[in-house]
Backbone as a ProteinNet text record, in pm:
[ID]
protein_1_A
[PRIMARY]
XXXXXXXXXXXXXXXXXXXXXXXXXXXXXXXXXXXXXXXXXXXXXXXXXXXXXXXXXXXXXXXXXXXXXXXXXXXXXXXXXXXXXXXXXXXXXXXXXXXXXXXXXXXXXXXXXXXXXXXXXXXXXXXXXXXXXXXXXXXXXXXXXXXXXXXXXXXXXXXXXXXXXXXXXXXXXXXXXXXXXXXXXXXXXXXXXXXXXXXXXXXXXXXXXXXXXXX
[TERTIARY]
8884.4	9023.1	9028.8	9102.9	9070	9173.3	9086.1	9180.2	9221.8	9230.6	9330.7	9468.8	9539.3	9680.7	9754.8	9888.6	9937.4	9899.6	9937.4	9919.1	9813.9	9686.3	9519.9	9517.7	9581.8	9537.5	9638.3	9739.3	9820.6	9727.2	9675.3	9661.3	9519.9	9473.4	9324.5	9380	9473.4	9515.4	9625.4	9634.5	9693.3	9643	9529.5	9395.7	9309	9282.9	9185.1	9320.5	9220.6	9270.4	9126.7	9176.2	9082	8985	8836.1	8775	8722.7	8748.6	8696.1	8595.4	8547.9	8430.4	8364.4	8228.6	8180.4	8045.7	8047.3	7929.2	7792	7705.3	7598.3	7496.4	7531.1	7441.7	7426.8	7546.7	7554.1	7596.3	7522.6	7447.5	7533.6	7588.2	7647.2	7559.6	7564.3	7504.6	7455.5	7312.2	7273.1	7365.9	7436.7	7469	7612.6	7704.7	7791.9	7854.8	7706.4	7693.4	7687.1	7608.1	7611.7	7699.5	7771.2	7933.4	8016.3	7992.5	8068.6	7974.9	7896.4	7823.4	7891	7904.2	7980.4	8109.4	8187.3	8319.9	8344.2	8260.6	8211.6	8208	8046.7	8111.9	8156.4	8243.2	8394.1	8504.1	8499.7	8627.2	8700.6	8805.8	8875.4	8867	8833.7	8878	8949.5	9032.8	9062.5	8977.6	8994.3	8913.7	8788.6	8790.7	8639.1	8541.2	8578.3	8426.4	8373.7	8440.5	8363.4	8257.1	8366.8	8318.5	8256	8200.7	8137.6	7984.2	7937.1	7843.7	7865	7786.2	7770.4	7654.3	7646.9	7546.6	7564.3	7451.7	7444	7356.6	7391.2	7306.6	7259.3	7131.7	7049.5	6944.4	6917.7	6799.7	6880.4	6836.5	6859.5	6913.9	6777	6779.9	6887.8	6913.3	7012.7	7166.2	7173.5	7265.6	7380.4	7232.4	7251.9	7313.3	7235.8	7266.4	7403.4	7452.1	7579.8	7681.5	7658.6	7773.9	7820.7	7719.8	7693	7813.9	7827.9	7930.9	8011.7	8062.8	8176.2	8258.1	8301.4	8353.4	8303	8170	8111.9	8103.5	8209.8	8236.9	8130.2	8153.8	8039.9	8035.8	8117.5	8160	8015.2	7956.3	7863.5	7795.3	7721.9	7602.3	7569.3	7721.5	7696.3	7746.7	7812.8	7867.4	7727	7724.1	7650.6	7616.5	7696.6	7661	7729.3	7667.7	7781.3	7760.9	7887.8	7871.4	7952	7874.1	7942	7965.2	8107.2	8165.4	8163	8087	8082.1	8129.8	8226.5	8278.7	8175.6	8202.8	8140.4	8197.5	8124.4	8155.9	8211	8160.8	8260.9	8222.8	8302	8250.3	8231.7	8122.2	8033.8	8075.2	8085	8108.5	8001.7	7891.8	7773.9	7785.9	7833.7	7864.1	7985.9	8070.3	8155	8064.1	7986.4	7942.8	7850.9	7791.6	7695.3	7800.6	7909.8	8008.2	8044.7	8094.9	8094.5	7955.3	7854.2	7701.9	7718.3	7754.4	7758.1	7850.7	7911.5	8070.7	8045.6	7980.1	7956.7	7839.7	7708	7631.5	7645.7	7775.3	7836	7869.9	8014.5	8075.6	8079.4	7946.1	7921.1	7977.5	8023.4	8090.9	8023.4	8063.2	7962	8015.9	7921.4	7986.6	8085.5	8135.8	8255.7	8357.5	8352.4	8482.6	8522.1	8416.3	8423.3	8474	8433.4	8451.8	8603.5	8692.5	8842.7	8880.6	8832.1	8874.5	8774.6	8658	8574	8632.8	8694.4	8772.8	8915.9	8994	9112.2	9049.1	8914.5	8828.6	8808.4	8742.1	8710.1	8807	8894.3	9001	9099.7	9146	9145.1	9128.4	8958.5	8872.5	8872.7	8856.6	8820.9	8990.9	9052.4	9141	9171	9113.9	9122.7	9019	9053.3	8955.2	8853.7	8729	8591.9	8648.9	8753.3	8845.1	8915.3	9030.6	9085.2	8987	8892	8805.1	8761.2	8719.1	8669.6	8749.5	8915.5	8982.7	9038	9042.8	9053.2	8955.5	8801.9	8714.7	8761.8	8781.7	8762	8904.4	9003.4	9116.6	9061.7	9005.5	8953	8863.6	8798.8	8714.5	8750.8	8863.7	8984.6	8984.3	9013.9	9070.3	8916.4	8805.3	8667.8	8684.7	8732.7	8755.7	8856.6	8993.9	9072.7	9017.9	8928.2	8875.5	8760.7	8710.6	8619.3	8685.8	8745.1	8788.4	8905.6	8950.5	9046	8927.8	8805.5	8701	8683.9	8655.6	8568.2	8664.8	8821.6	8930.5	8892.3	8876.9	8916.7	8802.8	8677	8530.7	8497.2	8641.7	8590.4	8502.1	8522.7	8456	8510.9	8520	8573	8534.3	8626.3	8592.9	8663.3	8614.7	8694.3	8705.6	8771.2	8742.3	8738.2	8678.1	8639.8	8676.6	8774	8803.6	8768	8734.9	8732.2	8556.9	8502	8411.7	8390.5	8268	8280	8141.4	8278.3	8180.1	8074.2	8068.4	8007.7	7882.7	7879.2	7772.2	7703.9	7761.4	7738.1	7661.9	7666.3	7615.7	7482.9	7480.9	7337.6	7246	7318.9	7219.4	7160.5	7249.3	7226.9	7139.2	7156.1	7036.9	7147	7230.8	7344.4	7358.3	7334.1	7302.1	7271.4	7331.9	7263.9	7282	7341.4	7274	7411.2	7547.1	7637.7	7699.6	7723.8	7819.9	7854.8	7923.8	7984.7	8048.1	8005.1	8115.9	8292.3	8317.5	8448	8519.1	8406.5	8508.7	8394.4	8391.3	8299.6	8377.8	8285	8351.1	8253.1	8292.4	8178.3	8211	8132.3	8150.6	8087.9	8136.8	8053.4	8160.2	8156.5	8147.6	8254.7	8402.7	8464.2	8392.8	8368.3	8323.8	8444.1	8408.6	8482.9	8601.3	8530.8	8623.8	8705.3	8743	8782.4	8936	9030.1	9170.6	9232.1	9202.5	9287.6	9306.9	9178	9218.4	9325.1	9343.2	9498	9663.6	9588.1	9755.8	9814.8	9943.6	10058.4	10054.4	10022.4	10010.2	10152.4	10202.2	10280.7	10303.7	10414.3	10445.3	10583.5	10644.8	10768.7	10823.1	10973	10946.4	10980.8	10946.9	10960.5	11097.1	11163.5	11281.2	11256.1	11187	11216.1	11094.3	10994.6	10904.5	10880	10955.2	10968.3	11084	11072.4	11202.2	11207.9	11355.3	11335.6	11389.9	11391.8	11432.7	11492.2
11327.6	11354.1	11480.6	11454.5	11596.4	11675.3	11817.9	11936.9	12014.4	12005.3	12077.8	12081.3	12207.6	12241.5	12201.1	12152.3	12124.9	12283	12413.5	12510.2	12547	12529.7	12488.4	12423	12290.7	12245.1	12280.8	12326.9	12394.8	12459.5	12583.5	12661.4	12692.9	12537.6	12478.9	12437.7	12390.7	12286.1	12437	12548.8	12608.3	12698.4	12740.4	12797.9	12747.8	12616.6	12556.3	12586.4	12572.1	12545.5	12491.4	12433.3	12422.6	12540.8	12546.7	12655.5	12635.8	12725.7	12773.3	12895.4	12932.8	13004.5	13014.3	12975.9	12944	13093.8	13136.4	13212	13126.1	13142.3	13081.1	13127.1	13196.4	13288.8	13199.9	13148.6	13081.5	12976.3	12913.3	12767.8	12713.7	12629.1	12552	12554.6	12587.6	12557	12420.3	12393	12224.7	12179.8	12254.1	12143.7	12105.7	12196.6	12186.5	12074.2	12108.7	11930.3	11841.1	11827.8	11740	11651.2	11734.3	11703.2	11665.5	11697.5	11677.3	11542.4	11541.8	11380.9	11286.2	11317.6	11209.7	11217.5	11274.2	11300.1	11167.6	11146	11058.6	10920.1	10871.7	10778.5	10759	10820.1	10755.2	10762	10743.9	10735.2	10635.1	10587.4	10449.7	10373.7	10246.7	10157.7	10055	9976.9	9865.7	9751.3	9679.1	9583.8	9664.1	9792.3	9838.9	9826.1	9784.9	9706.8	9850.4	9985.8	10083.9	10043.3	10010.3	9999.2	10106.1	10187.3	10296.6	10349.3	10440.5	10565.3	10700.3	10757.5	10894.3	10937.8	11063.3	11073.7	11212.2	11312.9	11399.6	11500.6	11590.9	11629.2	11691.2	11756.9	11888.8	11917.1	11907.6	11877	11965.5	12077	12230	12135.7	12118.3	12028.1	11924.1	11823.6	11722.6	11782.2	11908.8	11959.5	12027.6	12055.3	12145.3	12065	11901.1	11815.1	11784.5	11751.5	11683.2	11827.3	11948.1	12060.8	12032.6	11973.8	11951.1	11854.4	11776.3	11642.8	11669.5	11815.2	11860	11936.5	11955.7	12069.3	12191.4	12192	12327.6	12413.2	12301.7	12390.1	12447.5	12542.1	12619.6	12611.7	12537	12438.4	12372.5	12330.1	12200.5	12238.9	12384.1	12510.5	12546.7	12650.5	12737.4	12674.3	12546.6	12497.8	12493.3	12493.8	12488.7	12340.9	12251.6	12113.9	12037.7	11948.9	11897.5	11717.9	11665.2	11544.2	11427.4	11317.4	11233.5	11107	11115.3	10955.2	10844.4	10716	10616.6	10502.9	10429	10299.8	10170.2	10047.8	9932.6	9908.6	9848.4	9772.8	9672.5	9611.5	9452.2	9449.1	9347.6	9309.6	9161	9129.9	8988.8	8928.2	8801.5	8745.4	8809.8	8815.5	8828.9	8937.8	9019	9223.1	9230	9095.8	9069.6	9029.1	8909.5	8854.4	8958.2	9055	9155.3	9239.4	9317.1	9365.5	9299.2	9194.7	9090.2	9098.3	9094.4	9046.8	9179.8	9297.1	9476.6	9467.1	9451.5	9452.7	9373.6	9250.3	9181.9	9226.7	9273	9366.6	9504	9520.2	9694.8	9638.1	9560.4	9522.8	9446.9	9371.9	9246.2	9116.1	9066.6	8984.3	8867.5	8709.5	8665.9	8635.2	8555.9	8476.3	8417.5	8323.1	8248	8339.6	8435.2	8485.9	8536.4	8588.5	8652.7	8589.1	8464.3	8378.1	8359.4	8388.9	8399.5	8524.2	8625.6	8795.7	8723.9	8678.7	8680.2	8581.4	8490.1	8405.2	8465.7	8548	8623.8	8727.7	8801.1	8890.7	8846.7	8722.9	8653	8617.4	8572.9	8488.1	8662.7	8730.4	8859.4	8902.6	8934.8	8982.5	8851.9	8731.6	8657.8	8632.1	8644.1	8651.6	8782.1	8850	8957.2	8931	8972.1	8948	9108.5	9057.1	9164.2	9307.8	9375.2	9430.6	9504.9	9434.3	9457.3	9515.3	9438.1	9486.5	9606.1	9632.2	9752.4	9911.8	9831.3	9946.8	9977.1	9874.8	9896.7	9975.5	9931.9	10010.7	10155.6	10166.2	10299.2	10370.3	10312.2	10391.6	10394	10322.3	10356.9	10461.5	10475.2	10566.9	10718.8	10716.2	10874.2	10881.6	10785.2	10803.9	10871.2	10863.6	10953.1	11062.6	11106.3	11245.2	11294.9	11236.6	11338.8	11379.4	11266.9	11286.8	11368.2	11437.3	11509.3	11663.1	11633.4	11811.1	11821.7	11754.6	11799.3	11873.7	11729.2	11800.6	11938.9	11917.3	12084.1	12174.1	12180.4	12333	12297.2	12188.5	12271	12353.3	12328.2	12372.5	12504.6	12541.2	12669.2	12666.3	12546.9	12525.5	12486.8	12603.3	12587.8	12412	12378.9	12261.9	12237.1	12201.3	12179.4	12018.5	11976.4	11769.7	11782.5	11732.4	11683.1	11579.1	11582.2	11482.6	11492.9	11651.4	11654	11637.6	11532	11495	11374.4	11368.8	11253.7	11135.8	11035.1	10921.1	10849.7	10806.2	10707.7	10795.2	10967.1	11003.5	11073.1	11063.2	11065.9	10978.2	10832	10709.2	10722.1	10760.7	10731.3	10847.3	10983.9	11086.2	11048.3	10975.3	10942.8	10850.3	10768.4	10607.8	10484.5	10531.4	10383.6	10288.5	10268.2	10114.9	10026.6	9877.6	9802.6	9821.2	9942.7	9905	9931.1	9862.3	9791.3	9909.8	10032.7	10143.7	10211.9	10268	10362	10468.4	10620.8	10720.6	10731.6	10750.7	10790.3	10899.8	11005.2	11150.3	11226	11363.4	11444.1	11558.6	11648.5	11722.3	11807.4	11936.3	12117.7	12099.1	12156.2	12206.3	12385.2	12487.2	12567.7	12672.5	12832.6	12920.3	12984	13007.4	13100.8	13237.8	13248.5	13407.7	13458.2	13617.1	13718.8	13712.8	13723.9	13715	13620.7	13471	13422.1	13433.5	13483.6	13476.8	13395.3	13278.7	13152	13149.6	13187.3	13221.7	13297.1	13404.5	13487.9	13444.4	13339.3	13303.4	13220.9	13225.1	13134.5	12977.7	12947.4	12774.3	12719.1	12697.2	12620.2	12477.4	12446.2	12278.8	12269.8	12133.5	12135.8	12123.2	12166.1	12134.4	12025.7	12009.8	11877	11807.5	11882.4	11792.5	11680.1	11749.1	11637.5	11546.2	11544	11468.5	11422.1	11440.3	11296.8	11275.1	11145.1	11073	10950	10986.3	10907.9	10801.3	10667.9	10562.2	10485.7
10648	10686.6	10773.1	10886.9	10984.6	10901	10930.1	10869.8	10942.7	11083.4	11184	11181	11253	11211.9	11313.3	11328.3	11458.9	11523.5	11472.6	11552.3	11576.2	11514.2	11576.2	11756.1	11726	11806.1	11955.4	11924.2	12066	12100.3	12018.1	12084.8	12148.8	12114.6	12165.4	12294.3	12286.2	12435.5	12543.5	12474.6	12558.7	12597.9	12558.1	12557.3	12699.5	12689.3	12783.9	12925	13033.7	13183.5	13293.3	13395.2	13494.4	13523.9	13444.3	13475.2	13624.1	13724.9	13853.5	13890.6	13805	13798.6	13671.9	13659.9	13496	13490.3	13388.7	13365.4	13358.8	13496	13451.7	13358.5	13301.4	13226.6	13121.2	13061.9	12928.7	12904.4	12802.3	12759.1	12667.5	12638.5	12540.4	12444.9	12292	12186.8	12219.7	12144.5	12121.3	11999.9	11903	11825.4	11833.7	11927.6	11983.3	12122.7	12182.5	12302	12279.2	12135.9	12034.9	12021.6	11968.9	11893.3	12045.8	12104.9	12254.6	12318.3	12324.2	12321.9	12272.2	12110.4	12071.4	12053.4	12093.6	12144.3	12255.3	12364.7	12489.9	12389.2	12297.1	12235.4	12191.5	12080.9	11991.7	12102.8	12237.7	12301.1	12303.8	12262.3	12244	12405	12380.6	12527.3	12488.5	12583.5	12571.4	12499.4	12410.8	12364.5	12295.2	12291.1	12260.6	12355.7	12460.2	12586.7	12645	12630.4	12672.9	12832.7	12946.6	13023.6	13120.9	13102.2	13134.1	13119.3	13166.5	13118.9	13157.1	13100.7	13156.9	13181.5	13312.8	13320.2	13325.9	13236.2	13174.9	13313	13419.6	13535.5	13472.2	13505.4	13387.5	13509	13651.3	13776.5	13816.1	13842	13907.8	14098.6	14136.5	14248.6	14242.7	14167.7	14178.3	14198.5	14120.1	14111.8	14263.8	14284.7	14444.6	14572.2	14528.2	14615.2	14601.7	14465.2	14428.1	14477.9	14439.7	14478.9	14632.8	14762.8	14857.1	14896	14817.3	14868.6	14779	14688.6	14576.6	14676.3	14793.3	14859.8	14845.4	14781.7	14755.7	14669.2	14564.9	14461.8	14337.2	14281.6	14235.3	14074.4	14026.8	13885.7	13865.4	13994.4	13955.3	13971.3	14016.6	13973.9	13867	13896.3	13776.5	13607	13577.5	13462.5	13358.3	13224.8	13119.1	13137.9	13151.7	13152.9	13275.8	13285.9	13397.8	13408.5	13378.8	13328.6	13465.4	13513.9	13566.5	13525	13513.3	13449.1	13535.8	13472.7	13610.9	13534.2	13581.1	13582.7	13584.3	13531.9	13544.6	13696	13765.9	13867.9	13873.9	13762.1	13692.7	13588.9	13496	13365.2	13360.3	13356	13361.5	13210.5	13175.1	13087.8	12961.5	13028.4	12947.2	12901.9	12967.2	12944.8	12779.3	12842.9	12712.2	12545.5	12610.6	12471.2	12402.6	12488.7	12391	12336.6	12372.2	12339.3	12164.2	12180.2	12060.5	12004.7	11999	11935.7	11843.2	11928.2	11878	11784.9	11814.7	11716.3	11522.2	11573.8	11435.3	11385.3	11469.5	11397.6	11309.3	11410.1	11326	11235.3	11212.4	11102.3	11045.1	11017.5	10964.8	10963.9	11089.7	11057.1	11151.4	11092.6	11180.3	11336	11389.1	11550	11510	11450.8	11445.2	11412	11335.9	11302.4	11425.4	11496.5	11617.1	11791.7	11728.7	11880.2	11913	11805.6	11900	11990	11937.6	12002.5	12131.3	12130.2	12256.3	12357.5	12315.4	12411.6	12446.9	12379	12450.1	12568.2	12547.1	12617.1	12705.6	12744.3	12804.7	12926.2	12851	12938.3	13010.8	12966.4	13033	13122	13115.9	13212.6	13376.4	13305.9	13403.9	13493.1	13398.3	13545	13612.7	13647.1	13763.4	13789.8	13930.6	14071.8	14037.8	14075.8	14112.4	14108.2	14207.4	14273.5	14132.9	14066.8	13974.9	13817.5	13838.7	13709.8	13740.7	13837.3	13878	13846.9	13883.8	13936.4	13753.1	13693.7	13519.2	13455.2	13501	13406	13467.7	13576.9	13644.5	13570.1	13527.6	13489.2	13311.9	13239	13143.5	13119.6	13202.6	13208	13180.7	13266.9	13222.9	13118.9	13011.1	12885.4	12824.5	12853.3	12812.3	12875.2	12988.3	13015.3	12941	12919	12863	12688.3	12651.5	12486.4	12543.8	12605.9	12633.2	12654.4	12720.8	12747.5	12638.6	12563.7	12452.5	12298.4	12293.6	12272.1	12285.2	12387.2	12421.9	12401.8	12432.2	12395.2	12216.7	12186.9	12028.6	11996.8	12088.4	12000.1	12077	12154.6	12201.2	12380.6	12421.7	12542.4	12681.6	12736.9	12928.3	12934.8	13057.6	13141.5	13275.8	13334.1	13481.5	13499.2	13513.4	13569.5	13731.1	13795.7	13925	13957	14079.5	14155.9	14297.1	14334.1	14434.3	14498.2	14507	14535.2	14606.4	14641.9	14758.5	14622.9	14551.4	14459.6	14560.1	14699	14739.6	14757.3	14799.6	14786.7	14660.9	14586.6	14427.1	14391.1	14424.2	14353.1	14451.3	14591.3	14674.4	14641.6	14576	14505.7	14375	14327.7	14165.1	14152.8	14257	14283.3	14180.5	14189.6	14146.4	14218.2	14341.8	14418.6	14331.2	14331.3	14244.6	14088.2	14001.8	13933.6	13802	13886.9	13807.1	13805.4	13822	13818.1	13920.8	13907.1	14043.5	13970.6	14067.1	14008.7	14004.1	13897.2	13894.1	13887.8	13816	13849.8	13782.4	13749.3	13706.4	13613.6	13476.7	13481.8	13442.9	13472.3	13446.9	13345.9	13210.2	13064	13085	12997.4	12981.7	12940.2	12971.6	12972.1	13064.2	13075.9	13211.9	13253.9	13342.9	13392.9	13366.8	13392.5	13336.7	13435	13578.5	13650.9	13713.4	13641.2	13724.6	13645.1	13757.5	13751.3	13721.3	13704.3	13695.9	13504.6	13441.4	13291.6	13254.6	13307.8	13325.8	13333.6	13390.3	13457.5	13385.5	13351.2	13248.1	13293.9	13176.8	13226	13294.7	13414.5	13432.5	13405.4	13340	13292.8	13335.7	13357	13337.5	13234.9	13177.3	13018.9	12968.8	12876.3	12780.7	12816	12809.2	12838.7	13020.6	13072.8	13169.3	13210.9	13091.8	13124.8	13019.7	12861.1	12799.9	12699.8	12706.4	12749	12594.7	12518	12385.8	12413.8	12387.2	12409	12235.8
[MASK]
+++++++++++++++++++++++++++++++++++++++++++++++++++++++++++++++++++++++++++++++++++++++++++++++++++++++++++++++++++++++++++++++++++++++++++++++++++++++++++++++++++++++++++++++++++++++++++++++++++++++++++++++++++++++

């Protein structure tokens, strides 16, 4: 049973901001990345199909390349970790039935009980076009970033999310040709430097009142 406080977790979420300068000096605990690893797999998806991966950069060199096609930014240097989220390209029928094979292995249950959820799955997926599946896994995929950096403010850990990067040369550094994924967004984990100003500054929001709405 989680034992966090509503006022824990504000002040985890009001705490964190877009880090723009990270101390490279310092390392994320291992048992803390850990826990932030699997933060990534318990992320809820549609259907459970977890159409995604991640790919964990840690290549001094790879790194240098990817900052290259980042606008330069220095997140994807100097960050403790630095993670890129990549989308399925499609989801193949077959991508479904192992999905299902996993599912009744976890929870014991057999194929038949299973073969109705796999035919609503099924029938789903197959009606959107190549195009549409793509552009779904890729909006699923967010939902692992925002459980990632909500992650990381409660455990005490900077993060920046990346959009501003160029994915098509992401996937030809990464060697993703072919091989069913494409990038979708990136994000720095680590450490704020001392100096970066942007920790300082009052979070601007609009307030509650005009961005949600009781029905």
């Amino acid at each position: 049973m989680p034992n966090a406080t509503p006022e824990s977790l504000l002040d985890a979420l009001n705490w964190r901001y877009a880090t723009k300068r990270f101390d490279p000096t310092k390392t994320i605990p291992e048992a803390i990345w850990s826990a932030l690893e699997r933060s990534l797999v318990l992320t809820p998806s549609s259907f459970g199909l977890q159409p995604w991966k991640f790919l964990i950069v840690e290549n001094p060199a790879v790194r240098a390349e990817l900052q290259a096609v980042s606008w330069g930014q220095s997140q994807v240097r100097d960050a403790s970790h630095f993670v890129v989220l990549l989308a399925r390209t499609d989801l193949q029928p077959e991508y479904v039935d192992g999905w299902i094979e996993r599912m009744g292995e976890v929870q014991g249950s057999p194929a038949e009980a299973l073969a109705p959820l796999k035919g609503v799955i099924r029938n789903f997926v197959g009606a959107k076009t190549p195009d549409e599946r793509h552009a779904w896994n890729t909006r699923q995929t967010y939902i692992a970033l925002g459980q990632l950096m909500a992650a990381a403010a409660f455990l005490g850990i900077d993060t920046c999310p990346m959009e501003g990067i160029d994915p098509a040369a992401y996937d030809r550094i990464l060697g993703l040709e072919g091989a069913g994924y494409s990038t979708a967004v990136a994000c720095a984990l680590g450490y704020r430097a001392d100096d970066d100003r942007h920790a300082r500054l009052p979070k601007a929001r609009f307030d509650a009142s005009r961005i949600i709405v009781r029905v």
